[in-house]
Structures are given as C-alpha cells and as structure tokens.
N, CA and C atoms of all chains as a GROMACS GRO file, in nm:
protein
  528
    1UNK      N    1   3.123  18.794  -8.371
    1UNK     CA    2   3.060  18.695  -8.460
    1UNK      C    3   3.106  18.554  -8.425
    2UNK      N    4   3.278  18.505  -8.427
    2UNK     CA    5   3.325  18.432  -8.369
    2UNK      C    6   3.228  18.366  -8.256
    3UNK      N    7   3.219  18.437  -8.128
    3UNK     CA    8   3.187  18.372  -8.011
    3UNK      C    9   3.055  18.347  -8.065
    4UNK      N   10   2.904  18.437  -8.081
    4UNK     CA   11   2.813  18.402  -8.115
    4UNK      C   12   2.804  18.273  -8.210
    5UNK      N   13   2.880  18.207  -8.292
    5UNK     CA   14   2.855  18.122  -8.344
    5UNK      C   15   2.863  17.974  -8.262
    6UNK      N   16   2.970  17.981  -8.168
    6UNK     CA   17   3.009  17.875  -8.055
    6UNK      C   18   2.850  17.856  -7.972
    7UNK      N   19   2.823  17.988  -7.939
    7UNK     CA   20   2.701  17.979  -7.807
    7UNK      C   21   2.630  17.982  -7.899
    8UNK      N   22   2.615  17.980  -7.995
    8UNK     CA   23   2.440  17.904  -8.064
    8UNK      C   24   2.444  17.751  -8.015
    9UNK      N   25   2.538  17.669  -8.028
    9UNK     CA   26   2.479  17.508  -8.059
    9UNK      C   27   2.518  17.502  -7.878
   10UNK      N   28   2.548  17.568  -7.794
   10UNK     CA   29   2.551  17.582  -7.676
   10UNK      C   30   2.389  17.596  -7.587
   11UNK      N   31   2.290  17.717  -7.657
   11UNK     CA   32   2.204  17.725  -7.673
   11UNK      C   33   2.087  17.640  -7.720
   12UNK      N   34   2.129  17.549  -7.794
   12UNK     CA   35   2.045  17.431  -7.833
   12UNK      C   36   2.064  17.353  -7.710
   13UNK      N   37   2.187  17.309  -7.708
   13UNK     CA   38   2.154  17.194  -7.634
   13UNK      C   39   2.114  17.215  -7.501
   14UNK      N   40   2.103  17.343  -7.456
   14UNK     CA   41   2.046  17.379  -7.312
   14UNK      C   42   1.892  17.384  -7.327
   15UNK      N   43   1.858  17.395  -7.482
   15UNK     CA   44   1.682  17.406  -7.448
   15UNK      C   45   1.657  17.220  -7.460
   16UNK      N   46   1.736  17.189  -7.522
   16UNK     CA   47   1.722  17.037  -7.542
   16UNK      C   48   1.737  16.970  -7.429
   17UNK      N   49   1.828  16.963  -7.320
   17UNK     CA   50   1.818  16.927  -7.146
   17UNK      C   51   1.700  17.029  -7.068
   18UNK      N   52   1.614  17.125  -7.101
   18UNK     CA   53   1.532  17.187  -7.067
   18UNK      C   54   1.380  17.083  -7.109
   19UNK      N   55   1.372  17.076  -7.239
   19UNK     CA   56   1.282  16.960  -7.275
   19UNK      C   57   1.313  16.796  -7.199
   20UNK      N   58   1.422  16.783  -7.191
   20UNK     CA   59   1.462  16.661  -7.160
   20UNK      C   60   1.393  16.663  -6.969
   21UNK      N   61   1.429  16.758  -6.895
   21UNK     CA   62   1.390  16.773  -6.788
   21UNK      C   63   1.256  16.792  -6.736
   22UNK      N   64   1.238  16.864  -6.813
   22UNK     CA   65   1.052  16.879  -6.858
   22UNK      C   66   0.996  16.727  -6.797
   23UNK      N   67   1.000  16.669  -6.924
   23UNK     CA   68   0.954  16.529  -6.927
   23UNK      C   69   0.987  16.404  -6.855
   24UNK      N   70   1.109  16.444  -6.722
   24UNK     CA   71   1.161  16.363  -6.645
   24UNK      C   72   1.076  16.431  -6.531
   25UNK      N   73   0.996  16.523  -6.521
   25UNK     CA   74   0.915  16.574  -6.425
   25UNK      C   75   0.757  16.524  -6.472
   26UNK      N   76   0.761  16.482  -6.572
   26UNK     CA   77   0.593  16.454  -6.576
   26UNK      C   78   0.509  16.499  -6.657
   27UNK      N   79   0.622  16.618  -6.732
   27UNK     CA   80   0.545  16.659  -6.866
   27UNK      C   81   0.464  16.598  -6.973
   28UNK      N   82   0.362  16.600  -6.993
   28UNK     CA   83   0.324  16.499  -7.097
   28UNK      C   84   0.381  16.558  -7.249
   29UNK      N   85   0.420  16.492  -7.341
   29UNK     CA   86   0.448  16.571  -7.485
   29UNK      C   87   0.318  16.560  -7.501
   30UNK      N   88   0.286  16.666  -7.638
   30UNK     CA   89   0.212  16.649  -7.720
   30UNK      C   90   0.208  16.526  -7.813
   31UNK      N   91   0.068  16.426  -7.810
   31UNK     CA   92   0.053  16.339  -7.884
   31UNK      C   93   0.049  16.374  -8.045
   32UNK      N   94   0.113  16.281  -8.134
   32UNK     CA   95   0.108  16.288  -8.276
   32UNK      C   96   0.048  16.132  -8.334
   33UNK      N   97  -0.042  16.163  -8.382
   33UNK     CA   98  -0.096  16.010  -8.420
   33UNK      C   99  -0.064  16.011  -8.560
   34UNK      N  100  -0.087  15.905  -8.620
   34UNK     CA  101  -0.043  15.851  -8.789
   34UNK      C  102  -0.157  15.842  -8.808
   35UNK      N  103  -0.162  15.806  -8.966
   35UNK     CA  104  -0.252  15.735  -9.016
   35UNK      C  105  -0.240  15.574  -8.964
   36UNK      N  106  -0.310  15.453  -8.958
   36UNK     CA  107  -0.307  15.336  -8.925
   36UNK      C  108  -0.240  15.304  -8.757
   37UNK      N  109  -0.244  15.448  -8.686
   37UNK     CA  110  -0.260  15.415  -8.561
   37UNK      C  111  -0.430  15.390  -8.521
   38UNK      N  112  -0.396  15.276  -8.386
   38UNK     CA  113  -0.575  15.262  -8.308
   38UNK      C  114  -0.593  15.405  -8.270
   39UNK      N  115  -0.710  15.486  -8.318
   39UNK     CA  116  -0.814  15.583  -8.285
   39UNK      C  117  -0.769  15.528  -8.162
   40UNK      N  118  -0.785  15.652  -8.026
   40UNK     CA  119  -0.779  15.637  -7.877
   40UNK      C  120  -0.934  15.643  -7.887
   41UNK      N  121  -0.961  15.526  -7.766
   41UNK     CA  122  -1.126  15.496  -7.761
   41UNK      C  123  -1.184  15.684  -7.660
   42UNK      N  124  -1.303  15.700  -7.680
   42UNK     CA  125  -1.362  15.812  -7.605
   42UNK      C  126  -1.527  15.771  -7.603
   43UNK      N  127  -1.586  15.825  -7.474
   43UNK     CA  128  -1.692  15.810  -7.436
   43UNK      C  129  -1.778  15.955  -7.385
   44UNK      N  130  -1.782  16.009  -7.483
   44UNK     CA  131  -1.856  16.134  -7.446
   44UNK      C  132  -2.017  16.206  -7.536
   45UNK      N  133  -2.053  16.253  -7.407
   45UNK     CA  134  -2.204  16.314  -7.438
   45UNK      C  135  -2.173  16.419  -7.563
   46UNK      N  136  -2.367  16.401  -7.618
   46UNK     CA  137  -2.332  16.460  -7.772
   46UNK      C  138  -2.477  16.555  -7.751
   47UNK      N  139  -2.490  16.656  -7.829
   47UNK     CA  140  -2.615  16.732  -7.828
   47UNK      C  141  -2.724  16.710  -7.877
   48UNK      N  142  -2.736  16.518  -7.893
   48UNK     CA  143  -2.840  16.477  -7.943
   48UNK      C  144  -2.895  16.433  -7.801
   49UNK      N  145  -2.819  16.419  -7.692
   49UNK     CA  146  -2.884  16.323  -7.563
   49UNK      C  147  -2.844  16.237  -7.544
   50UNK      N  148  -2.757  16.162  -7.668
   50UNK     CA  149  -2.673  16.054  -7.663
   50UNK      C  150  -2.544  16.034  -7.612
   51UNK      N  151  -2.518  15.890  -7.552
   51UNK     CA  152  -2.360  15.921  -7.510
   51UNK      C  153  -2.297  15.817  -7.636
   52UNK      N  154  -2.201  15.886  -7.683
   52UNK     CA  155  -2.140  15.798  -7.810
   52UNK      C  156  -1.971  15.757  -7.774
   53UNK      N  157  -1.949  15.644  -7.816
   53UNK     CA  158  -1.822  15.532  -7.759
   53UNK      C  159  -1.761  15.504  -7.882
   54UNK      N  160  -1.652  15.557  -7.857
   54UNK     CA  161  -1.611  15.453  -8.050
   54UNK      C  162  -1.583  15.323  -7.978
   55UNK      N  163  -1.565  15.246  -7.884
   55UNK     CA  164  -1.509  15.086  -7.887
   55UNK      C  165  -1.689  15.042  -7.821
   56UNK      N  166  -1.776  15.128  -7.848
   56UNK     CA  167  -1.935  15.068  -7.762
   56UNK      C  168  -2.046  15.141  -7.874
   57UNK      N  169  -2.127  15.175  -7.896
   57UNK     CA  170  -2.241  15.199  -7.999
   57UNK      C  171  -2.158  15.218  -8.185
   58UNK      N  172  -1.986  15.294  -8.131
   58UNK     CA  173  -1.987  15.301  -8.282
   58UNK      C  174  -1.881  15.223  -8.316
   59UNK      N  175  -1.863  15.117  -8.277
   59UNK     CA  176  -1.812  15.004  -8.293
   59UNK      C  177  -1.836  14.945  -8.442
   60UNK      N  178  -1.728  14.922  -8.531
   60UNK     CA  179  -1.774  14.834  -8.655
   60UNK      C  180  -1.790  14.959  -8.743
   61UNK      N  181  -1.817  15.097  -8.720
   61UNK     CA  182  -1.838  15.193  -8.831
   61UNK      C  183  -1.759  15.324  -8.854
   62UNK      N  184  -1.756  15.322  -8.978
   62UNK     CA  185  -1.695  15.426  -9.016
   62UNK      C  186  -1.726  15.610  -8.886
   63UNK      N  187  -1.623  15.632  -8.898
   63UNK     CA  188  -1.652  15.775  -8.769
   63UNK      C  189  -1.591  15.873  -8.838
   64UNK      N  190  -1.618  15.941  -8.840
   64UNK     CA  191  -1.543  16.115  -8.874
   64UNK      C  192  -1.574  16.238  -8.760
   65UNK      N  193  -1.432  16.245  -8.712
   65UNK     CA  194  -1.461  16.351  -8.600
   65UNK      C  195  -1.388  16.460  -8.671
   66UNK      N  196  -1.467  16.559  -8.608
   66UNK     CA  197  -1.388  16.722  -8.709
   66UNK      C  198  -1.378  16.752  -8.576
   67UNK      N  199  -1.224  16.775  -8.570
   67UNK     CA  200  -1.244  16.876  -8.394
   67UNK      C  201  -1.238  17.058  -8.465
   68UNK      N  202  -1.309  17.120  -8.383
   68UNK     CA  203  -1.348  17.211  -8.388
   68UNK      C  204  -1.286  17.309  -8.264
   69UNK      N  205  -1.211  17.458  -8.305
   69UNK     CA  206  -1.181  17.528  -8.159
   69UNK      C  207  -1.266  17.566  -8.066
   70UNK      N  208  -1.392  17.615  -8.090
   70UNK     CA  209  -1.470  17.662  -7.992
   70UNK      C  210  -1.616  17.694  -8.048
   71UNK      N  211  -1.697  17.640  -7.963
   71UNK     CA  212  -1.830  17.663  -7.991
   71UNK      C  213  -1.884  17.835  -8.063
   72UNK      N  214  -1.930  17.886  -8.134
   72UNK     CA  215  -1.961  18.040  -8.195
   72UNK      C  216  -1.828  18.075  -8.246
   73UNK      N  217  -1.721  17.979  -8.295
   73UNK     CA  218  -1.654  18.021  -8.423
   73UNK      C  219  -1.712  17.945  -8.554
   74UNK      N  220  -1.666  17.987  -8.672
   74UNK     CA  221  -1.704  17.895  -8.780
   74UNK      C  222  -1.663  17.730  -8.777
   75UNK      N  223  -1.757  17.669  -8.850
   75UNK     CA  224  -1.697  17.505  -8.818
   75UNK      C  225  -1.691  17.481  -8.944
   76UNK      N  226  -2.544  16.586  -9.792
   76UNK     CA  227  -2.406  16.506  -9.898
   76UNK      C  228  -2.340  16.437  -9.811
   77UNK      N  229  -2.303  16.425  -9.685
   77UNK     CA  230  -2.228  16.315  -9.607
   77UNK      C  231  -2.309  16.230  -9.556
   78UNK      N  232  -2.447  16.274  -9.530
   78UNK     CA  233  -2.541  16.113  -9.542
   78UNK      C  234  -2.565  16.044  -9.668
   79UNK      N  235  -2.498  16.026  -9.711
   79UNK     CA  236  -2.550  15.964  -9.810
   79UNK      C  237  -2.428  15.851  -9.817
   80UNK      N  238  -2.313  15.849  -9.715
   80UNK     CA  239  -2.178  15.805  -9.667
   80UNK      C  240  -2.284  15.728  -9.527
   81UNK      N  241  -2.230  15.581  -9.533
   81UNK     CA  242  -2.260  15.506  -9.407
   81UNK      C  243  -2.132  15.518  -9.313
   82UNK      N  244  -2.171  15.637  -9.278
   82UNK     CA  245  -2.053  15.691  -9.164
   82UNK      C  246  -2.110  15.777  -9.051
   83UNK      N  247  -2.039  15.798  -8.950
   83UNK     CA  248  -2.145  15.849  -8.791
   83UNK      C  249  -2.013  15.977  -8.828
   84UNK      N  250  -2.089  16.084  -8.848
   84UNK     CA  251  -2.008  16.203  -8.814
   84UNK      C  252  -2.066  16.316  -8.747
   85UNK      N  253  -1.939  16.331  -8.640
   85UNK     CA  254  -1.936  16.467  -8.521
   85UNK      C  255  -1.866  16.562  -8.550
   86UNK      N  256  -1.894  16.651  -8.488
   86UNK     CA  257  -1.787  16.771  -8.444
   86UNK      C  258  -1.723  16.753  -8.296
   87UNK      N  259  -1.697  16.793  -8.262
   87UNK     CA  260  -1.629  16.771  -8.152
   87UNK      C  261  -1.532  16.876  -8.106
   88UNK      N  262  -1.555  16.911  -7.953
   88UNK     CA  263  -1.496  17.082  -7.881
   88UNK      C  264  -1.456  17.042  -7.752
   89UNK      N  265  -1.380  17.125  -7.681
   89UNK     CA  266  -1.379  17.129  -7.562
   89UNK      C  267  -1.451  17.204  -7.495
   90UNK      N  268  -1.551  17.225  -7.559
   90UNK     CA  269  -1.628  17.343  -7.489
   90UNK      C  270  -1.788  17.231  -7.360
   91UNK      N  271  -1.833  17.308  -7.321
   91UNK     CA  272  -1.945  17.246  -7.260
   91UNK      C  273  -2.019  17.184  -7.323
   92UNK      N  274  -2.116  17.082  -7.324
   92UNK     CA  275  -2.244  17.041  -7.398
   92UNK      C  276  -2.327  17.148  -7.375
   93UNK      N  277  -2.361  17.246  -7.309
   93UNK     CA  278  -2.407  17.340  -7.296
   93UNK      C  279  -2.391  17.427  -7.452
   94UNK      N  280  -2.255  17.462  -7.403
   94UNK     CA  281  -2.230  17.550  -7.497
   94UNK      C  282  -2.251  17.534  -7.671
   95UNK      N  283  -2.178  17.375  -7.658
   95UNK     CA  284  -2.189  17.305  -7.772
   95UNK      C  285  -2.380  17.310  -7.841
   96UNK      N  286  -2.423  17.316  -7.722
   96UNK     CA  287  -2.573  17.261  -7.752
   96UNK      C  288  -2.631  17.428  -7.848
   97UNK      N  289  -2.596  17.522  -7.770
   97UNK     CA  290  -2.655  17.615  -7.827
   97UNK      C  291  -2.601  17.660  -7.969
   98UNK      N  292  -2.468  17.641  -7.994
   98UNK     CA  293  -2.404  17.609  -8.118
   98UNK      C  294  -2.452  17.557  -8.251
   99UNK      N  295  -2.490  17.403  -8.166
   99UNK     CA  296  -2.574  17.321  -8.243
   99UNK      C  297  -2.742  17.403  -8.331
  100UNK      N  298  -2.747  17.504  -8.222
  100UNK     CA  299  -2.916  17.565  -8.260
  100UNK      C  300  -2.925  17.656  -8.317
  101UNK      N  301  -2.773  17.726  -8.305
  101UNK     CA  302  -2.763  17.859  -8.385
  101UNK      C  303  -2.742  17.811  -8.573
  102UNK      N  304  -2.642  17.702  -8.552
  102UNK     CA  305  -2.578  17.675  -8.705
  102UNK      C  306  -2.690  17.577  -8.779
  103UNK      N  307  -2.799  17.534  -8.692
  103UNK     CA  308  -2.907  17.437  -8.739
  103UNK      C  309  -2.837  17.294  -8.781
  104UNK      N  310  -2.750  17.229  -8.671
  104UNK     CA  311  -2.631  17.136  -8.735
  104UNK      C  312  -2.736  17.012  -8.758
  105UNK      N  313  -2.733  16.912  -8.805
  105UNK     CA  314  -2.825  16.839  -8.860
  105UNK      C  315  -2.732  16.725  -8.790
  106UNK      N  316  -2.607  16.719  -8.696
  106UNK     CA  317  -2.558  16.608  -8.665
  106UNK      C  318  -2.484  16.616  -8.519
  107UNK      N  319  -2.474  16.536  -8.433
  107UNK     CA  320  -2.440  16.576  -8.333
  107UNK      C  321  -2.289  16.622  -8.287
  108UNK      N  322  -2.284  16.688  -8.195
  108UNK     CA  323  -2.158  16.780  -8.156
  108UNK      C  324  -2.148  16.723  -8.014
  109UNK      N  325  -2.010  16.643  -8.024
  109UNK     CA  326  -1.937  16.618  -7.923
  109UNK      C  327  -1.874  16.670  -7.833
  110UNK      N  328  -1.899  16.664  -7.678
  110UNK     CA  329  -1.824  16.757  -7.567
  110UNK      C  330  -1.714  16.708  -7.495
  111UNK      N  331  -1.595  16.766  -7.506
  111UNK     CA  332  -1.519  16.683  -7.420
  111UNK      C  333  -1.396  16.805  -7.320
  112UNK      N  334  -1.497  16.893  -7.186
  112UNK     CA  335  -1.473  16.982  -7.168
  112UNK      C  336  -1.306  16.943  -7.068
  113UNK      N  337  -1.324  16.832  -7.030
  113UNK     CA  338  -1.186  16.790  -6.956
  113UNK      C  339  -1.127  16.749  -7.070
  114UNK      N  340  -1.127  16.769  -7.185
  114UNK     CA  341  -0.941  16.805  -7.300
  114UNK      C  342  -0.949  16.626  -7.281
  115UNK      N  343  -0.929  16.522  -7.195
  115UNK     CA  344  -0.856  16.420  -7.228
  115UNK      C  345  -0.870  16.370  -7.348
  116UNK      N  346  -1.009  16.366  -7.432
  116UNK     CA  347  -0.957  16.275  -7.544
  116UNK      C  348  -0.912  16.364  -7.656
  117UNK      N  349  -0.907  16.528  -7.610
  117UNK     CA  350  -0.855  16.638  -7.684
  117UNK      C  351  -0.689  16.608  -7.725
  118UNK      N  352  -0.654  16.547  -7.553
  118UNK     CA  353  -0.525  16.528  -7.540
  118UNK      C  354  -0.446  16.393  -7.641
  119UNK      N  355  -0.530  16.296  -7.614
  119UNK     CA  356  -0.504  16.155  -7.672
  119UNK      C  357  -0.504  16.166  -7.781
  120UNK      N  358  -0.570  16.277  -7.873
  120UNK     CA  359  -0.571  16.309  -8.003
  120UNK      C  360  -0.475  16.405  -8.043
  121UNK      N  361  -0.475  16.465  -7.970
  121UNK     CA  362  -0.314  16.533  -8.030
  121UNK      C  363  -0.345  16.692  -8.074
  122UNK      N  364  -0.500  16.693  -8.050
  122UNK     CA  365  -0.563  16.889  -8.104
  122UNK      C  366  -0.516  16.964  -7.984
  123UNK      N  367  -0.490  16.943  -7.872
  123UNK     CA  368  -0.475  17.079  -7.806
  123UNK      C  369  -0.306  17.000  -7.764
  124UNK      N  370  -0.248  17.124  -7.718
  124UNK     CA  371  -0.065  17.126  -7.678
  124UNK      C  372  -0.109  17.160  -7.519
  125UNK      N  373  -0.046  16.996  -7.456
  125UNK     CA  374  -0.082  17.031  -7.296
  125UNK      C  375   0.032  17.134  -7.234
  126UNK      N  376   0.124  17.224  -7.319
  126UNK     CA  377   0.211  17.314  -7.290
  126UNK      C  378   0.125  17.448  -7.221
  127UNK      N  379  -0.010  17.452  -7.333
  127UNK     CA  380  -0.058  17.578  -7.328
  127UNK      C  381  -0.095  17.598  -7.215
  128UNK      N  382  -0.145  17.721  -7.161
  128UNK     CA  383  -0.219  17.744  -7.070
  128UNK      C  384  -0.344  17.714  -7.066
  129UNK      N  385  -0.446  17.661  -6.983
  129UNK     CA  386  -0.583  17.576  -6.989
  129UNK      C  387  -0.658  17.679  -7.060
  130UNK      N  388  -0.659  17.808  -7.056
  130UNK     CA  389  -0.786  17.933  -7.048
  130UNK      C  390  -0.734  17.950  -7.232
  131UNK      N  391  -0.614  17.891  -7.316
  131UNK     CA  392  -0.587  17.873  -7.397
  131UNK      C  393  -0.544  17.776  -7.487
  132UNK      N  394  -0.627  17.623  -7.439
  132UNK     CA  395  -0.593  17.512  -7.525
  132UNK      C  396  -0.709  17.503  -7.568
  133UNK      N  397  -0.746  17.558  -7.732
  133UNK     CA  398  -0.884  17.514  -7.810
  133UNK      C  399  -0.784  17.399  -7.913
  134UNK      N  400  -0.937  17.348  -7.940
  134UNK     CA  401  -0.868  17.237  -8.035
  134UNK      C  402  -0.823  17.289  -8.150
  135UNK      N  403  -0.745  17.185  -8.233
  135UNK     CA  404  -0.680  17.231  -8.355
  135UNK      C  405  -0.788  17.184  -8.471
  136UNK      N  406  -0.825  17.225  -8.584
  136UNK     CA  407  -0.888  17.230  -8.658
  136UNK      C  408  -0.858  17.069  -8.738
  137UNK      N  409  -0.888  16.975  -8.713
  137UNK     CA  410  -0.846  16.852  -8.760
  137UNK      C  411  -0.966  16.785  -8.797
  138UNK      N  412  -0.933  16.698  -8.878
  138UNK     CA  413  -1.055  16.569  -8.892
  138UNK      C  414  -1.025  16.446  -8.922
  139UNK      N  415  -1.050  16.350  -8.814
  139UNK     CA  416  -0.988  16.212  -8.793
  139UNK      C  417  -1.078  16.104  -8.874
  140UNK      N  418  -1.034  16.061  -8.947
  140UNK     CA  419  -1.108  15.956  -9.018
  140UNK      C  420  -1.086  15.811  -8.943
  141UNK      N  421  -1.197  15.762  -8.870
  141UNK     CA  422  -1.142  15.606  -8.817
  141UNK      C  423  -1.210  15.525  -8.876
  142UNK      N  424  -1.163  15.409  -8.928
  142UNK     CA  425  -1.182  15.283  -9.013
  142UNK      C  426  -1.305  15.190  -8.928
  143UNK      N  427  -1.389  15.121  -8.968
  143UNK     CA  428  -1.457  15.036  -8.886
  143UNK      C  429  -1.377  14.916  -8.776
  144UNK      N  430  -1.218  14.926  -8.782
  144UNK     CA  431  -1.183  14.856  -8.719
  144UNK      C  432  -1.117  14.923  -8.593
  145UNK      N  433  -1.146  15.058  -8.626
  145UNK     CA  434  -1.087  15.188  -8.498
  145UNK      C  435  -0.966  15.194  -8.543
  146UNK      N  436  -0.930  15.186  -8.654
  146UNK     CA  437  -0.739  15.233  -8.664
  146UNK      C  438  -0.795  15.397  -8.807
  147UNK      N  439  -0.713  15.500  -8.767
  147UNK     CA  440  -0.675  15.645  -8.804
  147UNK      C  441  -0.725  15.588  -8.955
  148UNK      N  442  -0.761  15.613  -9.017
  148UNK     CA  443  -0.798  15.557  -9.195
  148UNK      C  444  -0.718  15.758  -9.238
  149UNK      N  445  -0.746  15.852  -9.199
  149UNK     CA  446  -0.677  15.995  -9.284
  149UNK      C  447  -0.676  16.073  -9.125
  150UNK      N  448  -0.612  16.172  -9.164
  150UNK     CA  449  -0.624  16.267  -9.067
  150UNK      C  450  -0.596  16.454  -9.149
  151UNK      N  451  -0.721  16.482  -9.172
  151UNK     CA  452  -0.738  16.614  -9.277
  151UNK      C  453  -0.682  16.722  -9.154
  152UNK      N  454  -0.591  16.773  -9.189
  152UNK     CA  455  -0.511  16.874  -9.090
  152UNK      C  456  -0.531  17.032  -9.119
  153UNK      N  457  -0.553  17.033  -9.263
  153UNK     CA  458  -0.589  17.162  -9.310
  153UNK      C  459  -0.774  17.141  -9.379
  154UNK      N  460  -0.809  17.151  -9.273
  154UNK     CA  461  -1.005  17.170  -9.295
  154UNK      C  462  -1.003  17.324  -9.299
  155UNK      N  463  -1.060  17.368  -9.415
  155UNK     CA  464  -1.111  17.514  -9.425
  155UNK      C  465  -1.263  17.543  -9.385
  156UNK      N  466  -1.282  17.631  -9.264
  156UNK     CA  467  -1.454  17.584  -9.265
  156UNK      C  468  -1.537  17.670  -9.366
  157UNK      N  469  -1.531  17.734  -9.435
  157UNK     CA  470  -1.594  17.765  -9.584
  157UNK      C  471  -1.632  17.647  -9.648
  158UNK      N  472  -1.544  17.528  -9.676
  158UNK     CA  473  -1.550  17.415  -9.760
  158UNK      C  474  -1.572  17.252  -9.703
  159UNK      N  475  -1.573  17.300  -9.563
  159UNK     CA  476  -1.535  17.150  -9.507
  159UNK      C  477  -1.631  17.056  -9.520
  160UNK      N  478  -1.819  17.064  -9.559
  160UNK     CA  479  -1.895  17.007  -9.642
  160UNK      C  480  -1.808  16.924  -9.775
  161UNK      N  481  -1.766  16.993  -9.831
  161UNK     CA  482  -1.710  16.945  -9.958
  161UNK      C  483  -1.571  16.848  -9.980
  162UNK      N  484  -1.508  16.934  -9.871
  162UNK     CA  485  -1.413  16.837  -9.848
  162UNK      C  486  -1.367  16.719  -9.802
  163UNK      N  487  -1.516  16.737  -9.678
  163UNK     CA  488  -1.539  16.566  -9.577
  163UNK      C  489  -1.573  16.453  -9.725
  164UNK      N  490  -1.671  16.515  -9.806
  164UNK     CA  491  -1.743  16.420  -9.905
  164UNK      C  492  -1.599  16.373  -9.986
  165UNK      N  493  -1.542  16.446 -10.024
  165UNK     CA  494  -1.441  16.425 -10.095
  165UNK      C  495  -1.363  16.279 -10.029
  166UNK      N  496  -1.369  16.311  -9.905
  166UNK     CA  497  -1.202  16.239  -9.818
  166UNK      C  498  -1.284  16.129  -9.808
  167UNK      N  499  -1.406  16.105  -9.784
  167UNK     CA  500  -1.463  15.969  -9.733
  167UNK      C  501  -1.505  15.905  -9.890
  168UNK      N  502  -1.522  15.962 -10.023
  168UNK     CA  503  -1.501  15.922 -10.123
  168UNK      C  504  -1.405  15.854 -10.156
  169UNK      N  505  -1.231  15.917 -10.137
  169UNK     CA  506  -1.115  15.848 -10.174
  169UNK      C  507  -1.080  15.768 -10.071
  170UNK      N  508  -1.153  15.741  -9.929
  170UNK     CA  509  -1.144  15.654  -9.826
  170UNK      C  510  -1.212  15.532  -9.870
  171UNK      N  511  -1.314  15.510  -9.981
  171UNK     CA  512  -1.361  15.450 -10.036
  171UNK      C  513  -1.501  15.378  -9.933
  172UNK      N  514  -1.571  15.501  -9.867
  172UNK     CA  515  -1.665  15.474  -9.743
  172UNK      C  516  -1.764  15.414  -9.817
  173UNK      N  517  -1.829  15.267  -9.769
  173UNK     CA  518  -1.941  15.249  -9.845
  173UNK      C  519  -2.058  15.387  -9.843
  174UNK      N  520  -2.114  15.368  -9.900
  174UNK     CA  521  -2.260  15.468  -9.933
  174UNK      C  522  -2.408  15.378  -9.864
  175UNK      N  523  -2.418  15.456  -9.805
  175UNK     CA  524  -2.628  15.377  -9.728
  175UNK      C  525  -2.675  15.293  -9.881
  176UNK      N  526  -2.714  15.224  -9.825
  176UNK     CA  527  -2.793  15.145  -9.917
  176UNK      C  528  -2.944  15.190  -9.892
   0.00000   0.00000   0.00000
C-alpha cells in the first residue's frame, strides 16, 4: 500500500511530461471556446446551394449553429 | 418557431454535402445544413477531439450562439434532439434575439 501510494503522483507526472511532449511535437489540443470569445470565421457549402461565411453574407446577424454528429442520426 | 427569430440558423456535420443533402430530404429540414467534411472549422470549434482517430471524430452535440458582432453570445452543450426546437427558441429568447418584423 505504502509504495503504491508514492508511484501514484509518480504516475501523474509521467502522463503530464507525456502531454507536455505531445504538444512539443505538434499536437494540436483540443480547442475550448467561452462565451464572448470571436466565433472562428468559416466558409462552407450548405444544402441550399449556398456558400455561407460568418465574416461575408452573415455578417451583422445573429447565427445559430447546432453541430450535429452525423448525417441519419437524430438532430 | 425559430423563424419568427431574425437569426440565420444551421446544422452543421462533418459529413459530406452529399450526405448532409440527403439528410436534409429525409428529415424535410426547412433550413440549411452545413458541410464541413475536412473537420477544420469542426476543429476551431472545439466539437471533435483531434486525439481521436479520423474514422471516429463526429461532432459533439453543441450549439453556438454568435452575436451580430461574431463574438460566442451562449454555447448550449447539452442539446437533447427530442427538444432542441424548443430549446433553440428558448436560448435565442433569453439571448434577447430581435424577432422579424
């Protein structure tokens, strides 16, 4: 019990230089946005025929994107 | 009930416009469905974990509210799709979205 308690925080910090190394190779993290961060601008085709821009046609208006996992699950 | 909100709302997948398209015809969506099969603005948004394996990064069930000035106004993290009609109306209500004139 003794030893197991030592090599736990031994164990952390090896996955923690594992992450750390990760990302000194090029890993990208996963992005976390806030509320009152800038929306990242996007320019992509829609199933109306349209190509829609939030910083070009929807500029100035309210947007609501629902991301969705995959096309023929429930939305 | 969300037209009646002066707001442009999508869905949005990583799946094909293809795929998306037939989606669109099965559910009779009345609004358009966004494709974004190369993940980047999947990525910039934060729905898929570039950890996963590609054949397993679907997006995360989210809904980004952006302000007319492009800054995040909510971000609904738990959308139930049973309710999510009800719930968009709700969020762009207490977002205080004007209404069409």
């Amino acid at each position: 019990m003794g030893k197991l308690l030592w090599t736990l925080p031994l164990a952390v910090a090896a996955c923690a230089l594992g992450a750390g190394s990760a990302a000194a190779q090029g890993a990208t993290p996963a992005v976390e946005l806030k509320v009152g961060d800038q929306a990242p601008d996007f320019t992509l085709p829609a199933t109306d025929g349209k190509t829609y821009s939030l910083s070009g046609n929807l500029k100035g208006r309210w947007v609501a994107l629902a991301w969705f996992p995959k096309a023929f699950t429930a939305g | 009930m969300i037209r009646q909100f002066d707001t442009a709302y999508f869905m949005i997948s990583v799946d094909t416009l293809e795929d998306n398209k037939g989606f669109a015809e099965k559910e009779h969506a009345d609004f358009p469905l966004l494709a974004n099969p190369d993940k980047k603005v999947a990525l910039a948004y934060g729905v898929i974990s570039p950890e996963a394996p590609p054949d397993r990064q679907f997006a995360r069930r989210w809904t980004f509210y952006i302000d007319p000035t492009g800054k995040i106004a909510a971000i609904d993290k738990a959308v139930k799709p049973g309710s999510s009609g009800e719930d968009l109306v709700a969020h762009l209500t207490e977002l205080k979205v004007p209404k069409k004139k």
